[in-house]
Backbone as a chain_set.jsonl record, in Angstrom:
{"seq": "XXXXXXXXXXXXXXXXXXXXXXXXXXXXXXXXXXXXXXXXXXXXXXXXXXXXXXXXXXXXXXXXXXXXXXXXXXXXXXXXXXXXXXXXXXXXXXXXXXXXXXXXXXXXXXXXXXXXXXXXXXXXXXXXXXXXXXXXXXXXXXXXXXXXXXXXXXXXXXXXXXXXX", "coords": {"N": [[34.042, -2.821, 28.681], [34.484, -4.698, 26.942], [35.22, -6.764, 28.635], [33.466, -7.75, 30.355], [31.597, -8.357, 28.155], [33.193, -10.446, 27.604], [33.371, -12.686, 29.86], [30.564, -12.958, 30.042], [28.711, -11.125, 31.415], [26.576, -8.614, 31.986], [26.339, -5.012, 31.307], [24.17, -2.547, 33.301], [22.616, 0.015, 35.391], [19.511, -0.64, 36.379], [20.118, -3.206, 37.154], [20.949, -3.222, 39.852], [18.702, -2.549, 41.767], [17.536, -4.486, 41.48], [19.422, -6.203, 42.893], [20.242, -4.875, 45.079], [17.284, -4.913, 46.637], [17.342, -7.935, 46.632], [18.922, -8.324, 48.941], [18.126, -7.439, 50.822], [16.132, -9.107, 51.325], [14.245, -9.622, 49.867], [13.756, -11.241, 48.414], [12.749, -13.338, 49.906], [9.81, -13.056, 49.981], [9.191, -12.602, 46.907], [9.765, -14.287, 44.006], [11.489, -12.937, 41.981], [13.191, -11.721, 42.811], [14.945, -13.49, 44.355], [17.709, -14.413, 43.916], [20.825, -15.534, 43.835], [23.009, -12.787, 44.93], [25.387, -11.848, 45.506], [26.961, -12.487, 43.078], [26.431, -10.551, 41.602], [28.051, -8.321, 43.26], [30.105, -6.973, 41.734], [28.568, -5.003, 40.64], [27.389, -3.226, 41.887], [29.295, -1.874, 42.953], [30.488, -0.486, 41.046], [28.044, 1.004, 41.017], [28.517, 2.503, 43.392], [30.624, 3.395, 42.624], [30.688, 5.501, 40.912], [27.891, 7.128, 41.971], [29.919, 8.068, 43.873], [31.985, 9.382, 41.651], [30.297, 11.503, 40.484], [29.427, 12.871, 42.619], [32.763, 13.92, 43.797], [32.887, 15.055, 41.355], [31.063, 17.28, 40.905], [31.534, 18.646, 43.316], [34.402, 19.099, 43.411], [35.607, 19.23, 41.126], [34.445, 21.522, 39.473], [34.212, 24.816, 38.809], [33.368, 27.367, 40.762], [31.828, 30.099, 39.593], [31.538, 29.504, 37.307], [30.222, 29.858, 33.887], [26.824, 28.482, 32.724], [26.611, 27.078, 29.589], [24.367, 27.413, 27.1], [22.097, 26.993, 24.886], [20.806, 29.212, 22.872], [17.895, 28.735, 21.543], [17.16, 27.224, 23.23], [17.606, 28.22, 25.9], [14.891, 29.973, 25.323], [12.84, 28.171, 24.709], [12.657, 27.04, 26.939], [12.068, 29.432, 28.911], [9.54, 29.698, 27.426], [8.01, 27.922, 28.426], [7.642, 28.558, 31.088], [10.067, 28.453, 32.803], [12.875, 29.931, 34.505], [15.867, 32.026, 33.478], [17.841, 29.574, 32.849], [20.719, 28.812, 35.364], [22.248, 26.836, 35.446], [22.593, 23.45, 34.989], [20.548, 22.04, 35.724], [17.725, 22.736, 36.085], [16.209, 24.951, 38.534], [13.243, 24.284, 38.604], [12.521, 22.065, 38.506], [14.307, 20.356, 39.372], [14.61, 21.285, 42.223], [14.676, 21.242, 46.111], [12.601, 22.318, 47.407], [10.712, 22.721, 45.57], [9.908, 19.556, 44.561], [8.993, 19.216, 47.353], [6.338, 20.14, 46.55], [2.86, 19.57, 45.577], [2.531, 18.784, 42.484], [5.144, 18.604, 41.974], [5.855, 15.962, 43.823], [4.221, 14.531, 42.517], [4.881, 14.638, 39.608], [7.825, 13.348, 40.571], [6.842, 10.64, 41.659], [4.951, 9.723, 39.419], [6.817, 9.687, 37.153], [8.898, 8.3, 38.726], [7.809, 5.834, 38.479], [7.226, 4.904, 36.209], [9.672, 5.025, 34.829], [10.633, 2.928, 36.056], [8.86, 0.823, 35.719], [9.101, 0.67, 33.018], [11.988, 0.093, 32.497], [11.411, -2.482, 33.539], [9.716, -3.703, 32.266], [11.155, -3.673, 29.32], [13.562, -5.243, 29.794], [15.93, -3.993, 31.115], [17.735, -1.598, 31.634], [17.865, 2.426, 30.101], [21.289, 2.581, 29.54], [22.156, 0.039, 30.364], [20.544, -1.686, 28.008], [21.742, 0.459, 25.675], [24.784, 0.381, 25.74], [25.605, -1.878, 26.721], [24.439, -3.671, 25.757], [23.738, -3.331, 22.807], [26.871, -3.222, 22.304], [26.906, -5.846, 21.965], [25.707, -6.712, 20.305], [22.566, -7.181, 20.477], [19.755, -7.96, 19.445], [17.092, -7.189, 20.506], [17.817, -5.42, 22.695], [18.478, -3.199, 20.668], [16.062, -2.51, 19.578], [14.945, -2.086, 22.309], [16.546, 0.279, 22.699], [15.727, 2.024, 20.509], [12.748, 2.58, 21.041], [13.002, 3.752, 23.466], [14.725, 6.48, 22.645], [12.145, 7.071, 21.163], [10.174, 7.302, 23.005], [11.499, 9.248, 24.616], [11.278, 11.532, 22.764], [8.497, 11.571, 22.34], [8.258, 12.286, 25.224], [9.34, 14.636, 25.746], [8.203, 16.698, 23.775], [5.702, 16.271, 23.295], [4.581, 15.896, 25.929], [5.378, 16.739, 27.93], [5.592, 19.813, 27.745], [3.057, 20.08, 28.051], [2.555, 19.383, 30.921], [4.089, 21.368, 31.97]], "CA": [[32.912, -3.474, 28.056], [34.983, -6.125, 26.447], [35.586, -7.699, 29.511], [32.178, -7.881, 31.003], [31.169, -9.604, 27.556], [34.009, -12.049, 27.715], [33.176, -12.731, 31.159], [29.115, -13.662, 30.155], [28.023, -10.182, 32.306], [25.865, -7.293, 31.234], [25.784, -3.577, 32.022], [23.03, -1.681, 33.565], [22.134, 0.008, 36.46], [18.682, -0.879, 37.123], [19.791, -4.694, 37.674], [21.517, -2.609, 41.083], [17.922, -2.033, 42.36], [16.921, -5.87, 42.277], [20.181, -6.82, 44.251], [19.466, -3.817, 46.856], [16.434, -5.674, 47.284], [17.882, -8.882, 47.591], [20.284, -7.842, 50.272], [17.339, -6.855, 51.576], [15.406, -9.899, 51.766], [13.221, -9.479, 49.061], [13.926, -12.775, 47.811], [11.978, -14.142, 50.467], [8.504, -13.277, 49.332], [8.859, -12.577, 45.125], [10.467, -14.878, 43.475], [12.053, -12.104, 40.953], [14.512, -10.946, 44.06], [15.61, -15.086, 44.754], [18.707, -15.29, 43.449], [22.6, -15.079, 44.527], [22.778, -11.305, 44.623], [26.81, -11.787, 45.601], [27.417, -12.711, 42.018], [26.564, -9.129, 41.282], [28.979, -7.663, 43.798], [31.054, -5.62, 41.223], [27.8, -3.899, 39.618], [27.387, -2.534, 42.95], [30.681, -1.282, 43.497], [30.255, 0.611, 40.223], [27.113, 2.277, 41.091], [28.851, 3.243, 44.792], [31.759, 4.766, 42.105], [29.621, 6.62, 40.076], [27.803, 8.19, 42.932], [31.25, 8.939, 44.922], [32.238, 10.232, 40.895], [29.134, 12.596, 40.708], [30.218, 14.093, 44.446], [33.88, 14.76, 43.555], [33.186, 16.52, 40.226], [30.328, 18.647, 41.778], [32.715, 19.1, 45.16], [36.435, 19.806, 43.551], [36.017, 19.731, 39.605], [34.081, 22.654, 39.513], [34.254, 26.313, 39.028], [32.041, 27.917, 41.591], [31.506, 30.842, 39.206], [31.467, 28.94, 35.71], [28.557, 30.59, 33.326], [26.37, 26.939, 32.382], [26.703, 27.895, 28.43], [22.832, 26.409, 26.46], [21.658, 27.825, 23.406], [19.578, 30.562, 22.96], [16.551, 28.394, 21.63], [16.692, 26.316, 24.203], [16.497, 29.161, 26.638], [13.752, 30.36, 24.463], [12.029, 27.193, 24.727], [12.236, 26.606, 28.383], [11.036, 30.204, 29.48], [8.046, 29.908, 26.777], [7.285, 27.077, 29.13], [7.482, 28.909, 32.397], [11.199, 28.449, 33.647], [13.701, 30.978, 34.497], [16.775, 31.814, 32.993], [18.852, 28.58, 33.263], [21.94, 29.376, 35.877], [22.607, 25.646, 35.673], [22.53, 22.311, 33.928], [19.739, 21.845, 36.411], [16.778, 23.894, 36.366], [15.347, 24.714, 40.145], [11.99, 23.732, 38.94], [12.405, 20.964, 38.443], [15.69, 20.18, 40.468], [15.446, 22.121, 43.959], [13.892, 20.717, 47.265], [11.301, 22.821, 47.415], [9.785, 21.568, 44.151], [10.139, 18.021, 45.241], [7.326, 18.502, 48.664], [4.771, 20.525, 46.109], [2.117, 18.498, 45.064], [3.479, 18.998, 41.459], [6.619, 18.062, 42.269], [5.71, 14.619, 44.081], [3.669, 14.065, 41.369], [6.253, 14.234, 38.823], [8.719, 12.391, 40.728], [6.158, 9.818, 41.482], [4.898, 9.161, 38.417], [8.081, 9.424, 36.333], [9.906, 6.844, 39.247], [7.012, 4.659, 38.538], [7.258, 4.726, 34.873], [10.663, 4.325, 34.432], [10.934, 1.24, 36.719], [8.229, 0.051, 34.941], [9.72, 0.583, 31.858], [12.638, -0.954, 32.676], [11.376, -3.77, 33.972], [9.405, -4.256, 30.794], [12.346, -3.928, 28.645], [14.064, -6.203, 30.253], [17.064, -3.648, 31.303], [17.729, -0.118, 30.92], [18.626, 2.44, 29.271], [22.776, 2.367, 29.764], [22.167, -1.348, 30.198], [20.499, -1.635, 26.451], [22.404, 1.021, 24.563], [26.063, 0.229, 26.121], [26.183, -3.572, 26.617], [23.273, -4.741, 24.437], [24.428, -2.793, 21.783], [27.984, -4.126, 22.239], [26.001, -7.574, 21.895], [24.823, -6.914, 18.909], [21.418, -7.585, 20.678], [18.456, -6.909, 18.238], [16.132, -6.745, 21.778], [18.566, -3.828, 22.985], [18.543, -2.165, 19.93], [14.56, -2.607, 19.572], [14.624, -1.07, 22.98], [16.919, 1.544, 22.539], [15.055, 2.748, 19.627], [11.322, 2.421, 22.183], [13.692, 5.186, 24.179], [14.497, 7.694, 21.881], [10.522, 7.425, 20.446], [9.702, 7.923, 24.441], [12.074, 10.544, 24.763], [10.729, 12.356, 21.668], [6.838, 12.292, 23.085], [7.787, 13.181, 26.574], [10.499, 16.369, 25.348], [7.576, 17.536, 22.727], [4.166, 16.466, 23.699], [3.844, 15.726, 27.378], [6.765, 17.759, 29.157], [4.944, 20.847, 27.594], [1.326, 19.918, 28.776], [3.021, 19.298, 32.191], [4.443, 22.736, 32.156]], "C": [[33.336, -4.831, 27.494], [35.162, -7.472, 27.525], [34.378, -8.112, 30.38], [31.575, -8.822, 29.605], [31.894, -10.694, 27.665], [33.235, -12.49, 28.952], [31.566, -13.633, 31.297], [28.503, -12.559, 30.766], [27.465, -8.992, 31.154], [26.288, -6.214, 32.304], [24.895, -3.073, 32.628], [22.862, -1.71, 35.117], [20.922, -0.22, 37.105], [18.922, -2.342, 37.764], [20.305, -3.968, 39.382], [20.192, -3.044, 41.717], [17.535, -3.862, 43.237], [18.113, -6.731, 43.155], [19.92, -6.22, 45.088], [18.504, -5.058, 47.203], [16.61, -6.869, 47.528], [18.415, -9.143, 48.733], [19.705, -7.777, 50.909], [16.289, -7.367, 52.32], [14.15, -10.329, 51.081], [12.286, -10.676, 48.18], [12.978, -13.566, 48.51], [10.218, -14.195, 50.135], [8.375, -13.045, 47.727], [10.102, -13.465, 45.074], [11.966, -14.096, 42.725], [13.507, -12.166, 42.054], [15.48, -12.466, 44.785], [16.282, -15.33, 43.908], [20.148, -15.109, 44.571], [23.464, -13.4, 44.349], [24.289, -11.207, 44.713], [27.363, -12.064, 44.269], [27.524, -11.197, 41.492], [27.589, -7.854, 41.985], [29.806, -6.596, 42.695], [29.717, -4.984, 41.114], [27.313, -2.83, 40.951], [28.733, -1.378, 43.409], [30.964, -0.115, 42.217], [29.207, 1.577, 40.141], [27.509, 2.771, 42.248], [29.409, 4.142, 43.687], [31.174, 5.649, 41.531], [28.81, 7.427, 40.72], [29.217, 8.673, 43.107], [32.09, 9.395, 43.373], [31.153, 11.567, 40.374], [29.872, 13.621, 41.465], [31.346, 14.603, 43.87], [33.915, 15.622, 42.392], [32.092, 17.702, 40.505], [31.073, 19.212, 42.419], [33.759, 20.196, 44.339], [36.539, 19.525, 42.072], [35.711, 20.626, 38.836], [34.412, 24.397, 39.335], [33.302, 26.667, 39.577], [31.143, 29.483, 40.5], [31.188, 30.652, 37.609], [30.005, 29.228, 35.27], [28.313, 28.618, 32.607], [26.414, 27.505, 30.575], [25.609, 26.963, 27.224], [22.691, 27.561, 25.862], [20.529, 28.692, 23.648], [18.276, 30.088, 22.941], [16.423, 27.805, 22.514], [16.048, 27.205, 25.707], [15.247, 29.785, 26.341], [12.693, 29.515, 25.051], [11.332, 27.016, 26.209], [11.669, 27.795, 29.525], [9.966, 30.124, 28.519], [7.448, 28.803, 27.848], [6.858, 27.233, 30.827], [9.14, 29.025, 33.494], [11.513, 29.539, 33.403], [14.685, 30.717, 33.825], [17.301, 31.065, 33.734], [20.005, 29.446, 33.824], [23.2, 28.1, 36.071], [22.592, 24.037, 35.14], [20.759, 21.737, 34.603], [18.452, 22.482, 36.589], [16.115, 23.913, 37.673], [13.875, 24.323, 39.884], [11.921, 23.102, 38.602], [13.258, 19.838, 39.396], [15.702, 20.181, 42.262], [14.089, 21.238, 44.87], [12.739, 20.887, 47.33], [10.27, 22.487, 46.603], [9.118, 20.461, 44.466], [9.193, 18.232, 46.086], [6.491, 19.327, 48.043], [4.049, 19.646, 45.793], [2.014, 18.301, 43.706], [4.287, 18.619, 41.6], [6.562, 16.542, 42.442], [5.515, 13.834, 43.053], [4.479, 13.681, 39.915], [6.923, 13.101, 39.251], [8.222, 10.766, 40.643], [5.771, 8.839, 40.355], [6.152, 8.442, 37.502], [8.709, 8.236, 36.927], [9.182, 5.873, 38.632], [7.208, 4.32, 36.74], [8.617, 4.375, 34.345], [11.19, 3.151, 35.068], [10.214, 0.265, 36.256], [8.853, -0.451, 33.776], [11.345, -0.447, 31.311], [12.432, -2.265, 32.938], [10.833, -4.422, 32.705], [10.556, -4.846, 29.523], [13.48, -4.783, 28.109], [15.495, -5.409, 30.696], [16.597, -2.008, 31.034], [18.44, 0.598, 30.351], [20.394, 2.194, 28.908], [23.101, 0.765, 29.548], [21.771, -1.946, 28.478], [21.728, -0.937, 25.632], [23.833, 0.57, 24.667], [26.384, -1.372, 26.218], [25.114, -4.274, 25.474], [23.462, -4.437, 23.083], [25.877, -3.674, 20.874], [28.309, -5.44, 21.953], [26.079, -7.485, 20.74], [23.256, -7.52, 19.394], [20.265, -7.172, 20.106], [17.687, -6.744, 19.391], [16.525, -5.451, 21.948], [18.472, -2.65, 21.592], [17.058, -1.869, 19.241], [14.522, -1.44, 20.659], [15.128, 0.403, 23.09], [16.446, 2.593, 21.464], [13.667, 3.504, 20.034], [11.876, 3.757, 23.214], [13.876, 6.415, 24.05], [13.288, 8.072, 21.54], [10.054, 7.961, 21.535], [10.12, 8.903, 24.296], [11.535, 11.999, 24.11], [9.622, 12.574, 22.011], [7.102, 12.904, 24.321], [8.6, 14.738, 26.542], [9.072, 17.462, 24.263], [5.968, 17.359, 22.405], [3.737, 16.104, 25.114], [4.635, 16.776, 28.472], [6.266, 19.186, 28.527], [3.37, 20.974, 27.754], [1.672, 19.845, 30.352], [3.324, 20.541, 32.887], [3.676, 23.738, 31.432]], "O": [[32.669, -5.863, 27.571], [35.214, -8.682, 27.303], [34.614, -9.005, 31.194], [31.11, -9.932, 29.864], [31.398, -11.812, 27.808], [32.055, -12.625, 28.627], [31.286, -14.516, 32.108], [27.308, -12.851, 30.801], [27.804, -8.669, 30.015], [26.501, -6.309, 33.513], [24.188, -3.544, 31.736], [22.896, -2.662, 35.895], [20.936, -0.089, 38.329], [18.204, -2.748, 38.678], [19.661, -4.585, 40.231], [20.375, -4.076, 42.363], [17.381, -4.305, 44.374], [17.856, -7.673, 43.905], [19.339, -6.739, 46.041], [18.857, -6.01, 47.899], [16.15, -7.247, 48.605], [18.304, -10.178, 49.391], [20.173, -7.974, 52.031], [15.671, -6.894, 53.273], [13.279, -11.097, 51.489], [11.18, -10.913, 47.692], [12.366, -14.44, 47.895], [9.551, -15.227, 50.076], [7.276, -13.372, 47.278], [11.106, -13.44, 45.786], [13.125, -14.494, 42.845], [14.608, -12.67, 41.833], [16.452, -12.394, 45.537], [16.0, -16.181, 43.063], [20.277, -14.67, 45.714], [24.428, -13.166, 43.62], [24.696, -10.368, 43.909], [28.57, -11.822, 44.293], [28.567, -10.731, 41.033], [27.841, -6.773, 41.453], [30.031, -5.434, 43.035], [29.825, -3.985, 41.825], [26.912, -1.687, 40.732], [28.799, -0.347, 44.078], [31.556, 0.945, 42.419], [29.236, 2.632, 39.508], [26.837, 3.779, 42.466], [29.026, 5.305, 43.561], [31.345, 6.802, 41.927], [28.78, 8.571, 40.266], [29.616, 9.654, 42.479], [33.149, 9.918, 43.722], [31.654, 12.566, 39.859], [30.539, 14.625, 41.216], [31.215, 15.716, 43.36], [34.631, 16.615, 42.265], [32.336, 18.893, 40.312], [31.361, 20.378, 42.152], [33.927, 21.41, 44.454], [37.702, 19.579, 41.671], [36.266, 20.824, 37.755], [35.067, 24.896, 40.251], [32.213, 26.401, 39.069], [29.976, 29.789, 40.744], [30.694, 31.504, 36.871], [28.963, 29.002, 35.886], [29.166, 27.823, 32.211], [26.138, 28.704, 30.526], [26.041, 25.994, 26.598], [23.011, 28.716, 26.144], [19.622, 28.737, 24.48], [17.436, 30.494, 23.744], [15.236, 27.732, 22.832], [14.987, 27.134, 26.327], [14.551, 30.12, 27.299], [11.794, 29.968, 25.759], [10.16, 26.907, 26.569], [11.089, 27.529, 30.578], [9.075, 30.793, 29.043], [6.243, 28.927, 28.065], [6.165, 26.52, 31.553], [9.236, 29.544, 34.606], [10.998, 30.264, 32.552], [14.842, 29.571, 33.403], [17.451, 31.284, 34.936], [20.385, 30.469, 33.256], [24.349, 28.149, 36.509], [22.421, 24.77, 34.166], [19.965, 21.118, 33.896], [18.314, 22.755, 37.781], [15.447, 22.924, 37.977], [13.213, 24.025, 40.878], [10.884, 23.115, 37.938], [12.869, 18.801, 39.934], [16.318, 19.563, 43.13], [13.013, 20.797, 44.468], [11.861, 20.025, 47.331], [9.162, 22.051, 46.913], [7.9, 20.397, 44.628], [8.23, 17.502, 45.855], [5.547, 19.56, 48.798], [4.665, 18.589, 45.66], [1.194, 17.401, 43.525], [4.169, 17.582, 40.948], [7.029, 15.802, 41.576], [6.158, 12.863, 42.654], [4.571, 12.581, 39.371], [6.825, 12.022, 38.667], [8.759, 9.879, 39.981], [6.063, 7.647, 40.256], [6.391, 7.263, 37.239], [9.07, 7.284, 36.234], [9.842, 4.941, 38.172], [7.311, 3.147, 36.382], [8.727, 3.503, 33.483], [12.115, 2.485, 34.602], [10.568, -0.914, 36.253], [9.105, -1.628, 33.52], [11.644, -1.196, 30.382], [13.227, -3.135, 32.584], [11.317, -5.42, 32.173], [10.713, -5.962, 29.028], [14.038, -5.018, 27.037], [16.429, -6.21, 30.667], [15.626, -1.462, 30.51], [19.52, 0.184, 29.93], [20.637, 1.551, 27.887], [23.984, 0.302, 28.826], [22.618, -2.552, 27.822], [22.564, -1.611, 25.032], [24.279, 0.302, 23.552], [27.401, -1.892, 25.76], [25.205, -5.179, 24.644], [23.336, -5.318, 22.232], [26.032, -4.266, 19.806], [29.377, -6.022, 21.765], [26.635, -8.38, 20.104], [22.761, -8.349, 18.631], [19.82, -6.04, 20.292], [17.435, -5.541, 19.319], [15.894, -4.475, 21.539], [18.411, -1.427, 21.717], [16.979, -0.989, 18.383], [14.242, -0.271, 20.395], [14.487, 1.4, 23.422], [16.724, 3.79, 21.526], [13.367, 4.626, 19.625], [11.094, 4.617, 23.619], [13.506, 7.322, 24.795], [13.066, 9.283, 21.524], [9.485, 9.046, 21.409], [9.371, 9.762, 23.831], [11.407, 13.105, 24.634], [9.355, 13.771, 22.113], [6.447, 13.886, 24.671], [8.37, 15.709, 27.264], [9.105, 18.687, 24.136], [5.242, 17.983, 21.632], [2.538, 16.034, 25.385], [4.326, 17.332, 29.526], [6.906, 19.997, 29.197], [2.698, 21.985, 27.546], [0.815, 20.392, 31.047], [2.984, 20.817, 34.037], [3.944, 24.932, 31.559]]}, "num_chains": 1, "name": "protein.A"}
């Protein structure tokens, strides 16, 4: 982190999305996507690592038989809402394939993608990008938004993610 502020660079992975789309050509009709997307070259190379660190600790850091170990209320909480006992950090209904092509499922994903790209874009960054480098700033914006995050977090964990379910 120290070296990305020396340097003049920020954190965050949503800026990833608007180089993809540069790369991509995007630049040519929105303005937003017209810049020098090669300047960003590392932030790319850290969201490849971070996928290809995902994979290897799923793959080979794993115990195939490891009990997931969540609190009682929480299991409480999440069958009063309709899930099964958690077997996983993941819950299948919300998680598994099948979910994903219901029309529930889409819908979720849908929305939610759309809202947090929004959100980000509003922001001006996201979250990892606020709390971790804007922070590190001392940026009163970042720490405006990172506060706008937790308040989200708090309505969609305790008044919308239980109307949903």
């Amino acid at each position: 982190m120290f070296l990305l502020l020396f340097f003049g660079n920020s954190f965050g992975f949503s800026a990833n999305l608007r180089t993809i789309c540069s790369i991509g050509g995007a630049g040519k009709r929105v303005k937003f996507f017209d810049f020098d997307w090669k300047k960003q070259i590392w932030n790319l190379v850290f969201l490849v690592g971070a996928i290809l660190g995902g994979y290897i600790t799923s793959e080979f850091l794993t115990y195939p038989d490891q009990v997931v170990d969540i609190s009682e209320n929480t299991i409480k909480d999440l069958e009063a809402l309709g899930f099964s006992a958690p077997t996983s950090m993941q819950p299948a209904e919300l998680f598994s394939l099948e979910n994903a092509f219901t029309l529930k499922g889409f819908l979720i994903l849908a929305i939610g993608g759309l809202m947090v790209g929004f959100g980000a874009r509003y922001a001006g960054g996201c979250t990892s990008g606020h709390a971790i480098s804007g922070i590190a700033d001392l940026q009163i914006p970042s720490m405006i938004a990172v506060a706008g995050f937790f308040i989200g977090g708090l309505i969609m964990t305790f008044g919308i993610f239980p109307l949903i379910f």
